[in-house]
C-alpha positions in Angstrom: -2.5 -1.8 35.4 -5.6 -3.6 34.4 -6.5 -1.4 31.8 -3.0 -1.4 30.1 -3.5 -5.6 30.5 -6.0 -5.6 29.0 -5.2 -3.9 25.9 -2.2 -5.8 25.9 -4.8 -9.0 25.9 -6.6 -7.2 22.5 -3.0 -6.0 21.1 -2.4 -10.2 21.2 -5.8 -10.9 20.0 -5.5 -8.8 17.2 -1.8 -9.9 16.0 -3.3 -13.4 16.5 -5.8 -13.4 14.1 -3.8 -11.6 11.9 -1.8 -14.0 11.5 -3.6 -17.0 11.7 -5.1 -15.0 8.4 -2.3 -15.1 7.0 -1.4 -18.8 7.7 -4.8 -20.5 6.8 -4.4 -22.2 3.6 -6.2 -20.9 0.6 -8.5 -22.3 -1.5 -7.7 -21.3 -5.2 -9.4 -22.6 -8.3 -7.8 -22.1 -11.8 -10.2 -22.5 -14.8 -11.3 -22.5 -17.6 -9.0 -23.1 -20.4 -5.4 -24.7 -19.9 -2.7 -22.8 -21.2 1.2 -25.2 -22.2 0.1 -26.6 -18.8 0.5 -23.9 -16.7 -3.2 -24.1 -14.5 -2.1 -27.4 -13.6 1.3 -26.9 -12.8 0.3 -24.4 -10.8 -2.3 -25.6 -8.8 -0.2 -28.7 -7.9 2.4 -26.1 -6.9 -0.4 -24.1 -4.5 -1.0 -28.0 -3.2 2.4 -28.5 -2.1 2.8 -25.5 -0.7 -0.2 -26.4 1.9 -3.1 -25.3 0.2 -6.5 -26.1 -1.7 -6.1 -25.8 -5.5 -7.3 -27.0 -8.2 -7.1 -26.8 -12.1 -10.5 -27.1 -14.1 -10.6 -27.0 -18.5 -13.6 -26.7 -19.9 -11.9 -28.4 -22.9 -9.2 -30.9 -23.7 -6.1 -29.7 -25.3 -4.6 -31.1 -28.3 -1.1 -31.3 -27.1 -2.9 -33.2 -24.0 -1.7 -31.4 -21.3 -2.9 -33.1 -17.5 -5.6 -30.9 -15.2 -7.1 -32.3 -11.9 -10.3 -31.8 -13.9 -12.1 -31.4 -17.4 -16.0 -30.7 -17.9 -15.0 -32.2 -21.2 -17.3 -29.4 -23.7 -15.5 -30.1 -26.8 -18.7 -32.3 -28.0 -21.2 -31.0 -26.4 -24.2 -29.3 -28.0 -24.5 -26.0 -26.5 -27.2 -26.2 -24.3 -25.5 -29.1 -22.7 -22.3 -26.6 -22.5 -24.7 -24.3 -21.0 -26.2 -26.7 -18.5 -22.8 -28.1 -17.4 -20.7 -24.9 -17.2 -24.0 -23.8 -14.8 -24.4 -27.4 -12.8 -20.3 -26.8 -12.4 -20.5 -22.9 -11.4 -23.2 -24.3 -8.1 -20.8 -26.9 -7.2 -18.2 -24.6 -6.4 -19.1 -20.8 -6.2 -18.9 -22.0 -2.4 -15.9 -24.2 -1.8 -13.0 -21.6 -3.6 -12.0 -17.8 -2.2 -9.9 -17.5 -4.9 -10.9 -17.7 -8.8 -7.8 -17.3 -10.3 -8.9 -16.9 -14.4 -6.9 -17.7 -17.7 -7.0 -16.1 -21.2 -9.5 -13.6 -20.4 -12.2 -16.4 -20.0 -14.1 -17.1 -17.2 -16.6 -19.5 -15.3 -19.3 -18.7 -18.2 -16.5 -19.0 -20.1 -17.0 -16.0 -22.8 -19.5 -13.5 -21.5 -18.0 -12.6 -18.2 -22.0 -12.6 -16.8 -20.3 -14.4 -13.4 -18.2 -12.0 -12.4 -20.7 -9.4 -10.8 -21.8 -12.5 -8.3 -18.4 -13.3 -7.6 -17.5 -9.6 -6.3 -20.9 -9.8 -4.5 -20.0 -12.5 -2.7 -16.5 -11.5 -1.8 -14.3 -13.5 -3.8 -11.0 -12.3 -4.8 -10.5 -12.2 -8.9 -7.2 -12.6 -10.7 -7.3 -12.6 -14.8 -3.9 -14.3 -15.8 -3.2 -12.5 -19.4 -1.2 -15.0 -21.6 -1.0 -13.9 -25.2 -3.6 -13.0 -27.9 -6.3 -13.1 -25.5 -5.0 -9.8 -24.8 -2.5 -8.4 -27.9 -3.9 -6.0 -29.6 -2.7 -5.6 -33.5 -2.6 -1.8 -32.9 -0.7 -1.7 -30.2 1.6 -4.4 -31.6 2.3 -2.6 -34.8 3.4 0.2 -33.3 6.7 -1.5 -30.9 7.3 -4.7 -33.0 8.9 -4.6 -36.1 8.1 -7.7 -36.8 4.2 -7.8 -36.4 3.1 -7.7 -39.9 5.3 -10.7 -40.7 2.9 -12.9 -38.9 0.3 -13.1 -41.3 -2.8 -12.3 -39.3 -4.2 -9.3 -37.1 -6.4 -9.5 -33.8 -9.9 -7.9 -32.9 -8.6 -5.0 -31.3 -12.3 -3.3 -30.7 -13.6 -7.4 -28.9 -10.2 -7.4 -26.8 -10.4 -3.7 -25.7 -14.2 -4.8 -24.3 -13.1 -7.8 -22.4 -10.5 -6.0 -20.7 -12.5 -3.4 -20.1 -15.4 -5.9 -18.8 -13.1 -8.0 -16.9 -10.9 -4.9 -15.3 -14.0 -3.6 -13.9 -14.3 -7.0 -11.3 -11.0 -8.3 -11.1 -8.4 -7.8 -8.4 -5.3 -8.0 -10.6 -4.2 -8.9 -13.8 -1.1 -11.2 -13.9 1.0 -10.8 -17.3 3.6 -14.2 -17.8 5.9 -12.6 -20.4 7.2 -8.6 -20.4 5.9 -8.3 -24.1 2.2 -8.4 -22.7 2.6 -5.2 -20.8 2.1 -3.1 -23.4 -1.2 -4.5 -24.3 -2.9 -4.2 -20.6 -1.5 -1.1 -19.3 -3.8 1.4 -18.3 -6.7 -1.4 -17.6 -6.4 -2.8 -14.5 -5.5 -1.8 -11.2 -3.0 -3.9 -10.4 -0.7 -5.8 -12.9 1.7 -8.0 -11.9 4.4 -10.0 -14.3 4.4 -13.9 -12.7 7.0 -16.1 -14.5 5.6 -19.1 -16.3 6.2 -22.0 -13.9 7.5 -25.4 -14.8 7.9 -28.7 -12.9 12.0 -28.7 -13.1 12.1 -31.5 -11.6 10.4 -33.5 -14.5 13.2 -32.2 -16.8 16.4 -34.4 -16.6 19.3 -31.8 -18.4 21.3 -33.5 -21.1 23.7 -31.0 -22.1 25.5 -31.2 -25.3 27.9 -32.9 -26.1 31.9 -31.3 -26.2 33.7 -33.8 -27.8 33.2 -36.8 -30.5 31.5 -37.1 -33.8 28.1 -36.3 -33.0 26.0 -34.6 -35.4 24.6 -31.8 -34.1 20.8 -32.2 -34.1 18.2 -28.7 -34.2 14.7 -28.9 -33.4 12.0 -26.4 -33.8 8.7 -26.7 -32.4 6.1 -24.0 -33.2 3.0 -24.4 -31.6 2.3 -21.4 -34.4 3.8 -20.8 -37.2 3.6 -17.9 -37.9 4.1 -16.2 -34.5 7.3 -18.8 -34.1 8.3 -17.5 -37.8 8.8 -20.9 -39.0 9.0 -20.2 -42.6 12.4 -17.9 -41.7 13.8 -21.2 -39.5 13.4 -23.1 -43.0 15.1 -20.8 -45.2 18.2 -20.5 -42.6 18.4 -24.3 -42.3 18.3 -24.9 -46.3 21.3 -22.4 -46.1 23.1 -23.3 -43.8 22.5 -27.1 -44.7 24.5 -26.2 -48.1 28.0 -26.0 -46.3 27.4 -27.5 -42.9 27.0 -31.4 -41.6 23.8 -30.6 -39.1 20.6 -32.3 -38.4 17.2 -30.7 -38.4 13.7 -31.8 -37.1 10.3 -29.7 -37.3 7.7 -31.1 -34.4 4.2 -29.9 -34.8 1.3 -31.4 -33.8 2.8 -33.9 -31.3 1.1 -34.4 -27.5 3.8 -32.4 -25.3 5.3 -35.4 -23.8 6.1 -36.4 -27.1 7.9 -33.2 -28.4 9.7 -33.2 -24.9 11.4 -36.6 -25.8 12.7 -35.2 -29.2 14.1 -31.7 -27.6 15.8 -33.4 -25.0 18.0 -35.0 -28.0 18.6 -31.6 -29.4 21.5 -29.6 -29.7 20.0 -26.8 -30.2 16.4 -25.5 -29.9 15.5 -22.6 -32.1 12.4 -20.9 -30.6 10.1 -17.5 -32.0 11.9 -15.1 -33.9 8.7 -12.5 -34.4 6.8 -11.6 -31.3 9.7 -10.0 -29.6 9.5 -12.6 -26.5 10.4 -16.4 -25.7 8.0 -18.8 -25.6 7.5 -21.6 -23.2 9.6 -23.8 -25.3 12.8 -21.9 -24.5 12.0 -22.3 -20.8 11.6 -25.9 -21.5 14.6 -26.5 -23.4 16.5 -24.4 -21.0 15.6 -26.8 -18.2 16.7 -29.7 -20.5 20.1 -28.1 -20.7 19.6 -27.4 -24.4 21.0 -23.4 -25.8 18.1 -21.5 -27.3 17.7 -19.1 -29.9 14.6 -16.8 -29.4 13.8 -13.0 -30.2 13.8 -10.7 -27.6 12.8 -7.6 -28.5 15.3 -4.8 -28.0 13.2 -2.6 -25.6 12.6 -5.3 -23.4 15.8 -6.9 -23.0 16.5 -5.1 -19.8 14.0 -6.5 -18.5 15.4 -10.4 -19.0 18.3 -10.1 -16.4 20.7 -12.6 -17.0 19.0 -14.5 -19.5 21.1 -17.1 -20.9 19.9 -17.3 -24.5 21.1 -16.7 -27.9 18.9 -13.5 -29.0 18.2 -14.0 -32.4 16.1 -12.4 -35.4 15.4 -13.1 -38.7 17.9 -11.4 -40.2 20.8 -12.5 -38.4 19.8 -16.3 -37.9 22.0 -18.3 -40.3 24.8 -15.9 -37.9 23.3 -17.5 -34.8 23.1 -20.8 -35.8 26.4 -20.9 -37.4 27.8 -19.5 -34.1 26.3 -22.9 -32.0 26.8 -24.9 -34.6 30.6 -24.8 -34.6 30.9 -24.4 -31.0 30.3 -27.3 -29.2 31.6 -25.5 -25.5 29.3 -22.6 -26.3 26.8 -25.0 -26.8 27.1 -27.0 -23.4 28.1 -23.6 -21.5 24.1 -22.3 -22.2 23.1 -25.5 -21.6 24.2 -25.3 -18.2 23.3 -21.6 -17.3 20.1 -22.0 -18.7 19.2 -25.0 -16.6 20.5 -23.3 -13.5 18.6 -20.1 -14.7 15.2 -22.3 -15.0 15.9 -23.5 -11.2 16.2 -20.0 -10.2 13.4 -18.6 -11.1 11.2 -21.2 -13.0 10.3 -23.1 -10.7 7.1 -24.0 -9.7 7.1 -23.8 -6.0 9.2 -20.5 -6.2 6.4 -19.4 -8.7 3.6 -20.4 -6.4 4.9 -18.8 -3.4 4.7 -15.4 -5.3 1.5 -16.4 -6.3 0.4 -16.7 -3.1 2.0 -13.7 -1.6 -0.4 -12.3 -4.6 -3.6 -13.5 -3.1 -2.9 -12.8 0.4 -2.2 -8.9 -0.5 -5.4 -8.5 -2.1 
């Protein structure tokens, strides 16, 4: 009997400290460059979720997006960059577990020289893959038909060595839109698509309007033009704006508070029409109530379950717009299922927590 106690006793001990593992907050640090707000959103998130997280930039970003901190490098000479980024990298190589990376940069920002320390002293690595910090131009000429309409191509042979470099280290890589895939298959262990997370709570819905004389107001705001295919949204609304009564506003350049006052006016928000995937501003829009007309590429629309949006392309967007335009009950009727789509899997906390489930698996 005392022998069967007692490995009862270390049967207890052991499911005991497995799972005060598992309940013993983190500590998570997201650097170094902020991407639409998304390290900060995040870590605030990881916060109210019981944890220790934190969002660093190196830099500030010109559509001023918030971060618990910035090392504020933009004016630096570099060997004060250098002599910051290393009087930064001792104040913390200690307090965080987890070094949870964006756009293929880390703590030494480019060179990826921290990363051997880091696995050295057991610290759990995630690069979060957000774009062109990771599309290759080969790779994207080859499944988007639409890729040479952008006007510019990438460094396939520098990308290919970062995420070869950074594979070799890190845990995981986290894509944030299906279109990214493509791009980082084959180089990392584990990949793992995360939604992009938003603070819906922030966004009070104003859905269109059913009934009076309002003009119908569209907005597009690239953040790149090319990529967004702004010079296609032009020619449709010169078109359009010969035989329908519509209003039309271009926001570039604007701090992001700013350019979420003017969408939340809108009627309708016209997204990217040439990467083949929404951008955050359809997510946004979506959680203002607002329908959205965004390119999803054909391949990867299976992947977009239930995805309230208007799929649009340059060819058929004078169609598209026409369609919303004269349909004010379409109009609300997205509005609506895209807000509710943006609680549903948008937002933050529900991003966070898969986040976290992330972290403690590794």
């Amino acid at each position: 009997m005392r022998i069967k106690w007692v490995g009862r006793e270390q049967g207890a001990l052991r499911i005991i400290r497995h799972y005060g593992a598992i309940m013993k907050p983190l500590r998570i640090l997201h650097c170094p460059v902020e991407i639409a707000g998304q390290m900060w959103i995040l870590s605030k998130a990881e916060r109210d979720l019981g944890h220790e997280s934190n969002s660093v930039a190196y830099f500030n970003h010109h559509f001023e997006y918030p971060c618990d901190r910035n090392l504020g490098l933009d004016n630096c000479t570099p060997q004060e960059k250098k002599k910051k980024i290393r009087h930064f990298i001792i104040s913390i190589l200690f307090r965080y577990d987890i070094f949870h990376f964006h756009y293929m940069h880390t703590l030494n920002y480019q060179n990826h020289k921290d990363l051997p320390l880091l696995k050295l002293l057991g610290k759990k690595i995630i690069m979060h893959c957000w774009g062109d910090d990771v599309r290759r131009s080969e790779v994207a000429g080859k499944i988007n038909p639409y890729h040479r309409l952008m006007g510019y191509s990438k460094d396939d042979k520098g990308i290919i060595e970062g995420l070869e470099t950074v594979s070799r280290y890190a845990d995981a890589a986290i894509i944030s839109n299906h279109e990214l895939y493509d791009h980082v298959k084959g180089f990392f262990k584990r990949t793992v698509f995360v939604p992009p997370a938003l603070n819906v709570g922030d966004y009070e819905p104003g859905y269109p309007v059913t009934g009076g004389e309002k003009t119908p107001l569209v907005v597009h705001a690239p953040s790149d033009k090319g990529i967004k295919g702004t010079e296609f949204v032009l020619e449709a609304v010169r078109r359009l704006k010969e035989r329908l009564t519509f209003e039309f506003k271009l926001i570039q350049g604007l701090p992001h508070q700013e350019t979420i006052e003017i969408v939340s006016q809108a009627d309708i928000v016209i997204d990217q029409l040439l990467l083949g995937e929404h951008g955050l501003v359809t997510l946004e829009a979506m959680a203002l109530g607002k329908p959205v007309i965004s390119y999803i590429r054909e391949d990867l629309i299976p992947r977009h379950k239930d995805f309230p949006i208007v799929n649009g392309t340059i060819e058929n967007l004078d169609e598209k717009m026409e369609m919303l335009l004269s349909d004010p009950v379409l109009r609300s009727d997205l509005g609506r299922r895209g807000r509710a789509y943006v609680e549903e899997v948008h937002d933050s906390r529900k991003v966070a927590q898969q986040l976290i489930e992330l972290y403690r698996s590794l």
